[in-house]
VODRENNU-124449 format. One line per 4 residues: number of its first residue (from 0); their letters; for each residue x, y, z of C-alpha. Coordinates in nm, 4 decimals, m for minus. Example, Ala and Ser with C-alpha at 12.3 -4.5 7.8 and 13.67 -1.06 7.14 Angstrom:
0> as> 1.2300:m0.4500:0.7800; 1.3670:m0.1060:0.7140
***
This chain:
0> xxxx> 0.0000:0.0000:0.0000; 0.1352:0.3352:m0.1128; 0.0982:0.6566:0.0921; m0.1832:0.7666:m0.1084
4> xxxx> m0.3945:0.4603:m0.0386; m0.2562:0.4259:0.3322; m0.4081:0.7944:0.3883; m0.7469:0.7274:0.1622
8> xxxx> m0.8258:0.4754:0.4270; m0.8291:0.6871:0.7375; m1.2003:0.7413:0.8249; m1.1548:0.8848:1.1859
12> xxxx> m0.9472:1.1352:1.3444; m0.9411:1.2732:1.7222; m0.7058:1.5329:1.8160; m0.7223:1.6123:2.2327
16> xxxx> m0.6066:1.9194:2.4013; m0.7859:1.9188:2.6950; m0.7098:2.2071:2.8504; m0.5626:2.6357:2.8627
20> xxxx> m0.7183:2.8681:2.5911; m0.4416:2.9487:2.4121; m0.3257:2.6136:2.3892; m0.6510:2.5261:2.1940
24> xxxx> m0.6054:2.7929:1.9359; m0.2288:2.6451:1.8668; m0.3204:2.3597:1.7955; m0.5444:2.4646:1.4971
28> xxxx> m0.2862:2.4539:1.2324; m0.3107:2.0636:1.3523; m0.6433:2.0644:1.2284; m0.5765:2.2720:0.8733
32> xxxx> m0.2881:2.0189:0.8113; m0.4945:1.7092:0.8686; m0.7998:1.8589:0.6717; m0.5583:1.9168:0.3788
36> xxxx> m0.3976:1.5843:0.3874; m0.6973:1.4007:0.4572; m0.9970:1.5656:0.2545; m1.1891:1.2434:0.2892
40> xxxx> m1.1609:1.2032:0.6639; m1.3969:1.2917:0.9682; m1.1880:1.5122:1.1947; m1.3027:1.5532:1.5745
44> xxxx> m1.2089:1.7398:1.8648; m1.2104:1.6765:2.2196; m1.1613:1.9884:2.4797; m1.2791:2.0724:2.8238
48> xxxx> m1.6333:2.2544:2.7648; m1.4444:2.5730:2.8779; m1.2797:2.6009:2.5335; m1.4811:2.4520:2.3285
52> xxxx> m1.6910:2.7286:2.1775; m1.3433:2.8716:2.0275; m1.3375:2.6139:1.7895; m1.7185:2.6585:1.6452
56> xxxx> m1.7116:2.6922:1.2840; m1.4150:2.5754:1.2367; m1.3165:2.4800:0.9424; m1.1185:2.1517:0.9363
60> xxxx> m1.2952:2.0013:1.2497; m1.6230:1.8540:1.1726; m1.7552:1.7593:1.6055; m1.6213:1.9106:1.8937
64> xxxx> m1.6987:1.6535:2.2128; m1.5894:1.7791:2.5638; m1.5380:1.7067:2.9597; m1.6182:1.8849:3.2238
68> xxxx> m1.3276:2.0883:3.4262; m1.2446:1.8341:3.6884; m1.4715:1.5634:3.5525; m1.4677:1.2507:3.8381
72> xxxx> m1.3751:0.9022:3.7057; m1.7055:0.8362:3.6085; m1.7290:1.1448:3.3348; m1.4466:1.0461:3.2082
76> xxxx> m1.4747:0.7059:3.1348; m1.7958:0.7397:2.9866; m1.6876:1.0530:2.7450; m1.3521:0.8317:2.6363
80> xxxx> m1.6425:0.5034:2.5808; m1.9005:0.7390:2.4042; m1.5779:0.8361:2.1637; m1.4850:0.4761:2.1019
84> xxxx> m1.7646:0.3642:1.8267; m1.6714:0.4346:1.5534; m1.2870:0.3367:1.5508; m1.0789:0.5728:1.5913
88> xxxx> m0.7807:0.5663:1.3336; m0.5586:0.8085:1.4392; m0.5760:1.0284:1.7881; m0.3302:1.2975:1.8665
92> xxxx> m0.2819:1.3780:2.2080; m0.1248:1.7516:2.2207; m0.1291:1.7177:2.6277; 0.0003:1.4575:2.7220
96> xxxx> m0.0513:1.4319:3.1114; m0.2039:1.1227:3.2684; m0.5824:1.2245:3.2468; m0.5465:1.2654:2.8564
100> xxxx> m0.3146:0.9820:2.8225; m0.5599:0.7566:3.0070; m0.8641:0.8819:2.7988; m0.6582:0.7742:2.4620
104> xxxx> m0.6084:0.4190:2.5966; m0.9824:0.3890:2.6757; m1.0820:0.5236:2.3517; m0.8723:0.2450:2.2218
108> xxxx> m0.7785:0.4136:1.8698; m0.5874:0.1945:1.6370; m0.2800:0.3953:1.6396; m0.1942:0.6492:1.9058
112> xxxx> 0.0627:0.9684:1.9329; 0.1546:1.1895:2.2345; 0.4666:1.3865:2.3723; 0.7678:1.2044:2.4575
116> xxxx> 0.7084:1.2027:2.8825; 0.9465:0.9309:2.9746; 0.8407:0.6496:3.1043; 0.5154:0.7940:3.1962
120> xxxx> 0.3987:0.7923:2.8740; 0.5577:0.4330:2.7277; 0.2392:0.2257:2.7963; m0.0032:0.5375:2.7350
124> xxxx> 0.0577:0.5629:2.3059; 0.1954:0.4031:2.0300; 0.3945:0.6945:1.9349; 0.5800:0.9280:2.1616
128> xxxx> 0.6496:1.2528:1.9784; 1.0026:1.4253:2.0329; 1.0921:1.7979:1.9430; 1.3415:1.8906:1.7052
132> xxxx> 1.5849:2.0244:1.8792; 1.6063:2.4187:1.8003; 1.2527:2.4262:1.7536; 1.0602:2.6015:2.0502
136> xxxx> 0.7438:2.7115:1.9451; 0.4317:2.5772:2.0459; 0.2702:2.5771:1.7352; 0.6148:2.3801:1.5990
140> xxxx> 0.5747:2.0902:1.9408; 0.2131:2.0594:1.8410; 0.2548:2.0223:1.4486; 0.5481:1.7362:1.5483
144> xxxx> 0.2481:1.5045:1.6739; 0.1723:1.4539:1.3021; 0.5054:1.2757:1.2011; 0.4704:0.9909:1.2621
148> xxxx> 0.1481:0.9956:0.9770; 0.2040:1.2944:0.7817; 0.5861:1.3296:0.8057; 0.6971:1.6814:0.8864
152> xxxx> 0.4065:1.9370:0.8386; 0.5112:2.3105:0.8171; 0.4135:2.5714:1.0063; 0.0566:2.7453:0.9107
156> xxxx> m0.1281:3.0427:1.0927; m0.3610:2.9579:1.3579; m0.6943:3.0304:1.2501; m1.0370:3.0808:1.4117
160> xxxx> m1.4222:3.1609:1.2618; m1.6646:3.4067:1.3742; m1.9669:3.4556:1.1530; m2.1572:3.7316:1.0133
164> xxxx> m2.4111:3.6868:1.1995; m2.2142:3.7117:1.5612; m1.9928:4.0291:1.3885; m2.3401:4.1662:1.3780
168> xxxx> m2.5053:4.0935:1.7188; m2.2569:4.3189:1.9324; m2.1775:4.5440:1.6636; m2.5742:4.6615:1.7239
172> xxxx> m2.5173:4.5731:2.0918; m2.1648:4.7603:2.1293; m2.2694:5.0069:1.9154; m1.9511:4.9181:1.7028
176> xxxx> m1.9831:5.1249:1.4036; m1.7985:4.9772:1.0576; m1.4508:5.1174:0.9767; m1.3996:5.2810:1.3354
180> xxxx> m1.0531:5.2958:1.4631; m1.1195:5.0472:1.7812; m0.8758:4.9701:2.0126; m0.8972:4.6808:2.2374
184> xxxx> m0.7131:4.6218:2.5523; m0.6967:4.3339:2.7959; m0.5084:4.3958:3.1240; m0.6094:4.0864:3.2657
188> xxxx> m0.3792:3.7691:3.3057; m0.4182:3.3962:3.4763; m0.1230:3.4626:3.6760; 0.0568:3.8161:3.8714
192> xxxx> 0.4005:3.7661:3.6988; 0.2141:3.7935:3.3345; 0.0204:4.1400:3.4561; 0.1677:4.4956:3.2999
196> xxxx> 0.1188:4.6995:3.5748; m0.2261:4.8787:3.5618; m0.0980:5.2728:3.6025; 0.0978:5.2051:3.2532
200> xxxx> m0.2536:5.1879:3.0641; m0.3984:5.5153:3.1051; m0.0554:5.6688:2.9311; m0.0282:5.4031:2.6833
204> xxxx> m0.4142:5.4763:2.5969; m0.3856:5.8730:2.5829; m0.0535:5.8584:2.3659; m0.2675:5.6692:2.0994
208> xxxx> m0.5788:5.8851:2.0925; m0.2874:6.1507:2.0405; m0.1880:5.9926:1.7535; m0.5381:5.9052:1.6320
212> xxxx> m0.8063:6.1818:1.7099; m1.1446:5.9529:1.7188; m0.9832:5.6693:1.8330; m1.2207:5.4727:2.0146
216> xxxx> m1.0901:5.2509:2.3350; m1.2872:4.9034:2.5010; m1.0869:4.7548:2.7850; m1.1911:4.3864:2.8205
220> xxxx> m1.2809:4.2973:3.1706; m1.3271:3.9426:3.3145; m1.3918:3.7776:3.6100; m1.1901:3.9327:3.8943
224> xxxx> m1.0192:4.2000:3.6684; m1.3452:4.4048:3.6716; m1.1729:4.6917:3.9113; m0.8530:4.6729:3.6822
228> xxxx> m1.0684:4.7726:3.3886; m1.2286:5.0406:3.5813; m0.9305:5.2038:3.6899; m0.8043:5.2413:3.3684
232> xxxx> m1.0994:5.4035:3.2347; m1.1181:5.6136:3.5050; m0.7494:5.7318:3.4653; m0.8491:5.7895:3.0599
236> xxxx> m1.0258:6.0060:2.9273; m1.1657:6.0726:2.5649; m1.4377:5.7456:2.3985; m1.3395:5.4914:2.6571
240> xxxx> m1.5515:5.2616:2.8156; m1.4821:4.9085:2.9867; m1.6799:4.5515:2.8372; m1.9111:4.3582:3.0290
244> xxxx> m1.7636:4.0153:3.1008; m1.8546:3.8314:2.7785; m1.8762:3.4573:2.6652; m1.6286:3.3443:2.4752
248> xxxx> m1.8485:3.3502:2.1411; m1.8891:3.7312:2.2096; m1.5880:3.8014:2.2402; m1.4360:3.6756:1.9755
252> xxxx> m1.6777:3.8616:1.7716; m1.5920:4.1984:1.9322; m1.2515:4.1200:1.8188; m1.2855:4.0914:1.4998
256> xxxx> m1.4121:4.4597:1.4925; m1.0840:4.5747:1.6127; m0.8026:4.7526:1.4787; m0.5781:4.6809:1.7318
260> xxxx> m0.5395:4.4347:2.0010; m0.3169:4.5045:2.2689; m0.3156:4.2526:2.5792; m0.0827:4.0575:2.8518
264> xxxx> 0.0101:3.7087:2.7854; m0.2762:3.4697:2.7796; m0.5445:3.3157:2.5671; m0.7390:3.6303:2.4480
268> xxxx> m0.3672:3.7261:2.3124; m0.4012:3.4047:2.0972; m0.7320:3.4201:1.9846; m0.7034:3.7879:1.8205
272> xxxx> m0.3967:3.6654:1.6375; m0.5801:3.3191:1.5161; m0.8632:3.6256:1.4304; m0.6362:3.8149:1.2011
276> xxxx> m0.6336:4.1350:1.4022; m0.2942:4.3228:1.4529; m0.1951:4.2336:1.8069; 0.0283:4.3809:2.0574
280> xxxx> 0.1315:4.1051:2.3282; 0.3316:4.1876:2.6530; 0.5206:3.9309:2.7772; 0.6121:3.8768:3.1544
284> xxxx> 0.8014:3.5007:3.2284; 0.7167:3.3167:2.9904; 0.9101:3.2667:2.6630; 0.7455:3.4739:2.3754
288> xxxx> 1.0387:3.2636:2.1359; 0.7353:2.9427:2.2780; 0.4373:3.1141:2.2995; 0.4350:3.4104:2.0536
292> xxxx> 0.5762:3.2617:1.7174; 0.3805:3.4986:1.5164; 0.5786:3.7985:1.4233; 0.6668:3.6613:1.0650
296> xxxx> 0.2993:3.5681:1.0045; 0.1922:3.9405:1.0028; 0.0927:4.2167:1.1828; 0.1439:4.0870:1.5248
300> xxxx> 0.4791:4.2039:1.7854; 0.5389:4.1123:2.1335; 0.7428:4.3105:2.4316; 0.9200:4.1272:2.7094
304> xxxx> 0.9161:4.2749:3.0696; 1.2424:4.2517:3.2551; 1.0421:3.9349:3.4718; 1.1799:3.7227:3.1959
308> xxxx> 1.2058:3.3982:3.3986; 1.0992:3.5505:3.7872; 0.7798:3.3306:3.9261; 0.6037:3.6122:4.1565
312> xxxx> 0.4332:3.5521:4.4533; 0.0395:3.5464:4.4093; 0.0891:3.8370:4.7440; 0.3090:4.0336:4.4959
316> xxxx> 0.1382:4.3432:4.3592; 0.2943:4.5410:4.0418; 0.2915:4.2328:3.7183; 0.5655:4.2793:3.4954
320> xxxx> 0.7964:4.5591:3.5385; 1.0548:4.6471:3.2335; 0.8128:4.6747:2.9492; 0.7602:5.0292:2.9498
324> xxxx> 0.5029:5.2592:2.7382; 0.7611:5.3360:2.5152; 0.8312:4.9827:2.4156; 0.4927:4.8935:2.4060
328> xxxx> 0.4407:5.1911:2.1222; 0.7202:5.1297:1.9282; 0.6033:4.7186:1.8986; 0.2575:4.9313:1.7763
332> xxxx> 0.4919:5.1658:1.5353; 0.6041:4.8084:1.3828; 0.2559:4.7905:1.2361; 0.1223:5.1244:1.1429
336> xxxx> m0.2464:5.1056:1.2048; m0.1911:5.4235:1.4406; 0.0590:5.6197:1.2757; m0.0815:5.9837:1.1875
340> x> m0.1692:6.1074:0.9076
***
Protein backbone atom coordinates (compact mmCIF):
# COMPACT_ATOMS: atom_id res chain seq x y z
CA UNK A 1 0.00 0.00 0.00
CA UNK A 2 1.35 3.35 -1.13
CA UNK A 3 0.98 6.57 0.92
CA UNK A 4 -1.83 7.67 -1.08
CA UNK A 5 -3.95 4.60 -0.39
CA UNK A 6 -2.56 4.26 3.32
CA UNK A 7 -4.08 7.94 3.88
CA UNK A 8 -7.47 7.27 1.62
CA UNK A 9 -8.26 4.75 4.27
CA UNK A 10 -8.29 6.87 7.38
CA UNK A 11 -12.00 7.41 8.25
CA UNK A 12 -11.55 8.85 11.86
CA UNK A 13 -9.47 11.35 13.44
CA UNK A 14 -9.41 12.73 17.22
CA UNK A 15 -7.06 15.33 18.16
CA UNK A 16 -7.22 16.12 22.33
CA UNK A 17 -6.07 19.19 24.01
CA UNK A 18 -7.86 19.19 26.95
CA UNK A 19 -7.10 22.07 28.50
CA UNK A 20 -5.63 26.36 28.63
CA UNK A 21 -7.18 28.68 25.91
CA UNK A 22 -4.42 29.49 24.12
CA UNK A 23 -3.26 26.14 23.89
CA UNK A 24 -6.51 25.26 21.94
CA UNK A 25 -6.05 27.93 19.36
CA UNK A 26 -2.29 26.45 18.67
CA UNK A 27 -3.20 23.60 17.95
CA UNK A 28 -5.44 24.65 14.97
CA UNK A 29 -2.86 24.54 12.32
CA UNK A 30 -3.11 20.64 13.52
CA UNK A 31 -6.43 20.64 12.28
CA UNK A 32 -5.77 22.72 8.73
CA UNK A 33 -2.88 20.19 8.11
CA UNK A 34 -4.95 17.09 8.69
CA UNK A 35 -8.00 18.59 6.72
CA UNK A 36 -5.58 19.17 3.79
CA UNK A 37 -3.98 15.84 3.87
CA UNK A 38 -6.97 14.01 4.57
CA UNK A 39 -9.97 15.66 2.54
CA UNK A 40 -11.89 12.43 2.89
CA UNK A 41 -11.61 12.03 6.64
CA UNK A 42 -13.97 12.92 9.68
CA UNK A 43 -11.88 15.12 11.95
CA UNK A 44 -13.03 15.53 15.74
CA UNK A 45 -12.09 17.40 18.65
CA UNK A 46 -12.10 16.77 22.20
CA UNK A 47 -11.61 19.88 24.80
CA UNK A 48 -12.79 20.72 28.24
CA UNK A 49 -16.33 22.54 27.65
CA UNK A 50 -14.44 25.73 28.78
CA UNK A 51 -12.80 26.01 25.34
CA UNK A 52 -14.81 24.52 23.29
CA UNK A 53 -16.91 27.29 21.77
CA UNK A 54 -13.43 28.72 20.27
CA UNK A 55 -13.37 26.14 17.90
CA UNK A 56 -17.19 26.59 16.45
CA UNK A 57 -17.12 26.92 12.84
CA UNK A 58 -14.15 25.75 12.37
CA UNK A 59 -13.17 24.80 9.42
CA UNK A 60 -11.18 21.52 9.36
CA UNK A 61 -12.95 20.01 12.50
CA UNK A 62 -16.23 18.54 11.73
CA UNK A 63 -17.55 17.59 16.05
CA UNK A 64 -16.21 19.11 18.94
CA UNK A 65 -16.99 16.53 22.13
CA UNK A 66 -15.89 17.79 25.64
CA UNK A 67 -15.38 17.07 29.60
CA UNK A 68 -16.18 18.85 32.24
CA UNK A 69 -13.28 20.88 34.26
CA UNK A 70 -12.45 18.34 36.88
CA UNK A 71 -14.72 15.63 35.52
CA UNK A 72 -14.68 12.51 38.38
CA UNK A 73 -13.75 9.02 37.06
CA UNK A 74 -17.05 8.36 36.09
CA UNK A 75 -17.29 11.45 33.35
CA UNK A 76 -14.47 10.46 32.08
CA UNK A 77 -14.75 7.06 31.35
CA UNK A 78 -17.96 7.40 29.87
CA UNK A 79 -16.88 10.53 27.45
CA UNK A 80 -13.52 8.32 26.36
CA UNK A 81 -16.43 5.03 25.81
CA UNK A 82 -19.00 7.39 24.04
CA UNK A 83 -15.78 8.36 21.64
CA UNK A 84 -14.85 4.76 21.02
CA UNK A 85 -17.65 3.64 18.27
CA UNK A 86 -16.71 4.35 15.53
CA UNK A 87 -12.87 3.37 15.51
CA UNK A 88 -10.79 5.73 15.91
CA UNK A 89 -7.81 5.66 13.34
CA UNK A 90 -5.59 8.08 14.39
CA UNK A 91 -5.76 10.28 17.88
CA UNK A 92 -3.30 12.98 18.67
CA UNK A 93 -2.82 13.78 22.08
CA UNK A 94 -1.25 17.52 22.21
CA UNK A 95 -1.29 17.18 26.28
CA UNK A 96 0.00 14.58 27.22
CA UNK A 97 -0.51 14.32 31.11
CA UNK A 98 -2.04 11.23 32.68
CA UNK A 99 -5.82 12.24 32.47
CA UNK A 100 -5.46 12.65 28.56
CA UNK A 101 -3.15 9.82 28.22
CA UNK A 102 -5.60 7.57 30.07
CA UNK A 103 -8.64 8.82 27.99
CA UNK A 104 -6.58 7.74 24.62
CA UNK A 105 -6.08 4.19 25.97
CA UNK A 106 -9.82 3.89 26.76
CA UNK A 107 -10.82 5.24 23.52
CA UNK A 108 -8.72 2.45 22.22
CA UNK A 109 -7.78 4.14 18.70
CA UNK A 110 -5.87 1.94 16.37
CA UNK A 111 -2.80 3.95 16.40
CA UNK A 112 -1.94 6.49 19.06
CA UNK A 113 0.63 9.68 19.33
CA UNK A 114 1.55 11.90 22.34
CA UNK A 115 4.67 13.86 23.72
CA UNK A 116 7.68 12.04 24.57
CA UNK A 117 7.08 12.03 28.82
CA UNK A 118 9.47 9.31 29.75
CA UNK A 119 8.41 6.50 31.04
CA UNK A 120 5.15 7.94 31.96
CA UNK A 121 3.99 7.92 28.74
CA UNK A 122 5.58 4.33 27.28
CA UNK A 123 2.39 2.26 27.96
CA UNK A 124 -0.03 5.38 27.35
CA UNK A 125 0.58 5.63 23.06
CA UNK A 126 1.95 4.03 20.30
CA UNK A 127 3.94 6.95 19.35
CA UNK A 128 5.80 9.28 21.62
CA UNK A 129 6.50 12.53 19.78
CA UNK A 130 10.03 14.25 20.33
CA UNK A 131 10.92 17.98 19.43
CA UNK A 132 13.42 18.91 17.05
CA UNK A 133 15.85 20.24 18.79
CA UNK A 134 16.06 24.19 18.00
CA UNK A 135 12.53 24.26 17.54
CA UNK A 136 10.60 26.02 20.50
CA UNK A 137 7.44 27.12 19.45
CA UNK A 138 4.32 25.77 20.46
CA UNK A 139 2.70 25.77 17.35
CA UNK A 140 6.15 23.80 15.99
CA UNK A 141 5.75 20.90 19.41
CA UNK A 142 2.13 20.59 18.41
CA UNK A 143 2.55 20.22 14.49
CA UNK A 144 5.48 17.36 15.48
CA UNK A 145 2.48 15.04 16.74
CA UNK A 146 1.72 14.54 13.02
CA UNK A 147 5.05 12.76 12.01
CA UNK A 148 4.70 9.91 12.62
CA UNK A 149 1.48 9.96 9.77
CA UNK A 150 2.04 12.94 7.82
CA UNK A 151 5.86 13.30 8.06
CA UNK A 152 6.97 16.81 8.86
CA UNK A 153 4.07 19.37 8.39
CA UNK A 154 5.11 23.11 8.17
CA UNK A 155 4.13 25.71 10.06
CA UNK A 156 0.57 27.45 9.11
CA UNK A 157 -1.28 30.43 10.93
CA UNK A 158 -3.61 29.58 13.58
CA UNK A 159 -6.94 30.30 12.50
CA UNK A 160 -10.37 30.81 14.12
CA UNK A 161 -14.22 31.61 12.62
CA UNK A 162 -16.65 34.07 13.74
CA UNK A 163 -19.67 34.56 11.53
CA UNK A 164 -21.57 37.32 10.13
CA UNK A 165 -24.11 36.87 11.99
CA UNK A 166 -22.14 37.12 15.61
CA UNK A 167 -19.93 40.29 13.89
CA UNK A 168 -23.40 41.66 13.78
CA UNK A 169 -25.05 40.94 17.19
CA UNK A 170 -22.57 43.19 19.32
CA UNK A 171 -21.77 45.44 16.64
CA UNK A 172 -25.74 46.62 17.24
CA UNK A 173 -25.17 45.73 20.92
CA UNK A 174 -21.65 47.60 21.29
CA UNK A 175 -22.69 50.07 19.15
CA UNK A 176 -19.51 49.18 17.03
CA UNK A 177 -19.83 51.25 14.04
CA UNK A 178 -17.99 49.77 10.58
CA UNK A 179 -14.51 51.17 9.77
CA UNK A 180 -14.00 52.81 13.35
CA UNK A 181 -10.53 52.96 14.63
CA UNK A 182 -11.19 50.47 17.81
CA UNK A 183 -8.76 49.70 20.13
CA UNK A 184 -8.97 46.81 22.37
CA UNK A 185 -7.13 46.22 25.52
CA UNK A 186 -6.97 43.34 27.96
CA UNK A 187 -5.08 43.96 31.24
CA UNK A 188 -6.09 40.86 32.66
CA UNK A 189 -3.79 37.69 33.06
CA UNK A 190 -4.18 33.96 34.76
CA UNK A 191 -1.23 34.63 36.76
CA UNK A 192 0.57 38.16 38.71
CA UNK A 193 4.01 37.66 36.99
CA UNK A 194 2.14 37.94 33.35
CA UNK A 195 0.20 41.40 34.56
CA UNK A 196 1.68 44.96 33.00
CA UNK A 197 1.19 46.99 35.75
CA UNK A 198 -2.26 48.79 35.62
CA UNK A 199 -0.98 52.73 36.03
CA UNK A 200 0.98 52.05 32.53
CA UNK A 201 -2.54 51.88 30.64
CA UNK A 202 -3.98 55.15 31.05
CA UNK A 203 -0.55 56.69 29.31
CA UNK A 204 -0.28 54.03 26.83
CA UNK A 205 -4.14 54.76 25.97
CA UNK A 206 -3.86 58.73 25.83
CA UNK A 207 -0.53 58.58 23.66
CA UNK A 208 -2.68 56.69 20.99
CA UNK A 209 -5.79 58.85 20.93
CA UNK A 210 -2.87 61.51 20.41
CA UNK A 211 -1.88 59.93 17.53
CA UNK A 212 -5.38 59.05 16.32
CA UNK A 213 -8.06 61.82 17.10
CA UNK A 214 -11.45 59.53 17.19
CA UNK A 215 -9.83 56.69 18.33
CA UNK A 216 -12.21 54.73 20.15
CA UNK A 217 -10.90 52.51 23.35
CA UNK A 218 -12.87 49.03 25.01
CA UNK A 219 -10.87 47.55 27.85
CA UNK A 220 -11.91 43.86 28.20
CA UNK A 221 -12.81 42.97 31.71
CA UNK A 222 -13.27 39.43 33.14
CA UNK A 223 -13.92 37.78 36.10
CA UNK A 224 -11.90 39.33 38.94
CA UNK A 225 -10.19 42.00 36.68
CA UNK A 226 -13.45 44.05 36.72
CA UNK A 227 -11.73 46.92 39.11
CA UNK A 228 -8.53 46.73 36.82
CA UNK A 229 -10.68 47.73 33.89
CA UNK A 230 -12.29 50.41 35.81
CA UNK A 231 -9.30 52.04 36.90
CA UNK A 232 -8.04 52.41 33.68
CA UNK A 233 -10.99 54.04 32.35
CA UNK A 234 -11.18 56.14 35.05
CA UNK A 235 -7.49 57.32 34.65
CA UNK A 236 -8.49 57.90 30.60
CA UNK A 237 -10.26 60.06 29.27
CA UNK A 238 -11.66 60.73 25.65
CA UNK A 239 -14.38 57.46 23.98
CA UNK A 240 -13.40 54.91 26.57
CA UNK A 241 -15.52 52.62 28.16
CA UNK A 242 -14.82 49.08 29.87
CA UNK A 243 -16.80 45.51 28.37
CA UNK A 244 -19.11 43.58 30.29
CA UNK A 245 -17.64 40.15 31.01
CA UNK A 246 -18.55 38.31 27.78
CA UNK A 247 -18.76 34.57 26.65
CA UNK A 248 -16.29 33.44 24.75
CA UNK A 249 -18.49 33.50 21.41
CA UNK A 250 -18.89 37.31 22.10
CA UNK A 251 -15.88 38.01 22.40
CA UNK A 252 -14.36 36.76 19.76
CA UNK A 253 -16.78 38.62 17.72
CA UNK A 254 -15.92 41.98 19.32
CA UNK A 255 -12.51 41.20 18.19
CA UNK A 256 -12.85 40.91 15.00
CA UNK A 257 -14.12 44.60 14.93
CA UNK A 258 -10.84 45.75 16.13
CA UNK A 259 -8.03 47.53 14.79
CA UNK A 260 -5.78 46.81 17.32
CA UNK A 261 -5.40 44.35 20.01
CA UNK A 262 -3.17 45.05 22.69
CA UNK A 263 -3.16 42.53 25.79
CA UNK A 264 -0.83 40.57 28.52
CA UNK A 265 0.10 37.09 27.85
CA UNK A 266 -2.76 34.70 27.80
CA UNK A 267 -5.45 33.16 25.67
CA UNK A 268 -7.39 36.30 24.48
CA UNK A 269 -3.67 37.26 23.12
CA UNK A 270 -4.01 34.05 20.97
CA UNK A 271 -7.32 34.20 19.85
CA UNK A 272 -7.03 37.88 18.21
CA UNK A 273 -3.97 36.65 16.38
CA UNK A 274 -5.80 33.19 15.16
CA UNK A 275 -8.63 36.26 14.30
CA UNK A 276 -6.36 38.15 12.01
CA UNK A 277 -6.34 41.35 14.02
CA UNK A 278 -2.94 43.23 14.53
CA UNK A 279 -1.95 42.34 18.07
CA UNK A 280 0.28 43.81 20.57
CA UNK A 281 1.32 41.05 23.28
CA UNK A 282 3.32 41.88 26.53
CA UNK A 283 5.21 39.31 27.77
CA UNK A 284 6.12 38.77 31.54
CA UNK A 285 8.01 35.01 32.28
CA UNK A 286 7.17 33.17 29.90
CA UNK A 287 9.10 32.67 26.63
CA UNK A 288 7.46 34.74 23.75
CA UNK A 289 10.39 32.64 21.36
CA UNK A 290 7.35 29.43 22.78
CA UNK A 291 4.37 31.14 23.00
CA UNK A 292 4.35 34.10 20.54
CA UNK A 293 5.76 32.62 17.17
CA UNK A 294 3.80 34.99 15.16
CA UNK A 295 5.79 37.98 14.23
CA UNK A 296 6.67 36.61 10.65
CA UNK A 297 2.99 35.68 10.05
CA UNK A 298 1.92 39.41 10.03
CA UNK A 299 0.93 42.17 11.83
CA UNK A 300 1.44 40.87 15.25
CA UNK A 301 4.79 42.04 17.85
CA UNK A 302 5.39 41.12 21.33
CA UNK A 303 7.43 43.10 24.32
CA UNK A 304 9.20 41.27 27.09
CA UNK A 305 9.16 42.75 30.70
CA UNK A 306 12.42 42.52 32.55
CA UNK A 307 10.42 39.35 34.72
CA UNK A 308 11.80 37.23 31.96
CA UNK A 309 12.06 33.98 33.99
CA UNK A 310 10.99 35.50 37.87
CA UNK A 311 7.80 33.31 39.26
CA UNK A 312 6.04 36.12 41.56
CA UNK A 313 4.33 35.52 44.53
CA UNK A 314 0.39 35.46 44.09
CA UNK A 315 0.89 38.37 47.44
CA UNK A 316 3.09 40.34 44.96
CA UNK A 317 1.38 43.43 43.59
CA UNK A 318 2.94 45.41 40.42
CA UNK A 319 2.91 42.33 37.18
CA UNK A 320 5.66 42.79 34.95
CA UNK A 321 7.96 45.59 35.38
CA UNK A 322 10.55 46.47 32.34
CA UNK A 323 8.13 46.75 29.49
CA UNK A 324 7.60 50.29 29.50
CA UNK A 325 5.03 52.59 27.38
CA UNK A 326 7.61 53.36 25.15
CA UNK A 327 8.31 49.83 24.16
CA UNK A 328 4.93 48.94 24.06
CA UNK A 329 4.41 51.91 21.22
CA UNK A 330 7.20 51.30 19.28
CA UNK A 331 6.03 47.19 18.99
CA UNK A 332 2.58 49.31 17.76
CA UNK A 333 4.92 51.66 15.35
CA UNK A 334 6.04 48.08 13.83
CA UNK A 335 2.56 47.90 12.36
CA UNK A 336 1.22 51.24 11.43
CA UNK A 337 -2.46 51.06 12.05
CA UNK A 338 -1.91 54.24 14.41
CA UNK A 339 0.59 56.20 12.76
CA UNK A 340 -0.81 59.84 11.87
CA UNK A 341 -1.69 61.07 9.08
Amino acid sequence: MNDTQRLDSIRRVLVTRLRWLGDVVMSTPMLDALRQALPQARIEYLTYTTFAPVLQGHQACDQIHTLTPKAGPLETFAVARSLRRPEIDWCFDTLGNPRSGIMVRLMGPRHSVGPDRGFRSRPLYEYRQRHEPGERSAVRHQLDLLTPLLGRVEVRPTSLHVTDAERDAVAAQFRLDAGADLLLVHPGASRPDKVWPLECWPDLISQLQRLRPGLRVRVISQPGWEAAADEIVEGGSGDIASLPALGLRQLMAVLTHASLYVGNDGGILHTAVALRVPTVGIFGPTDKAVWFPYESWGPYRAVHGAGEGRRVKKSERGGTPGAGVGEVLDAIDQLRPFTPS
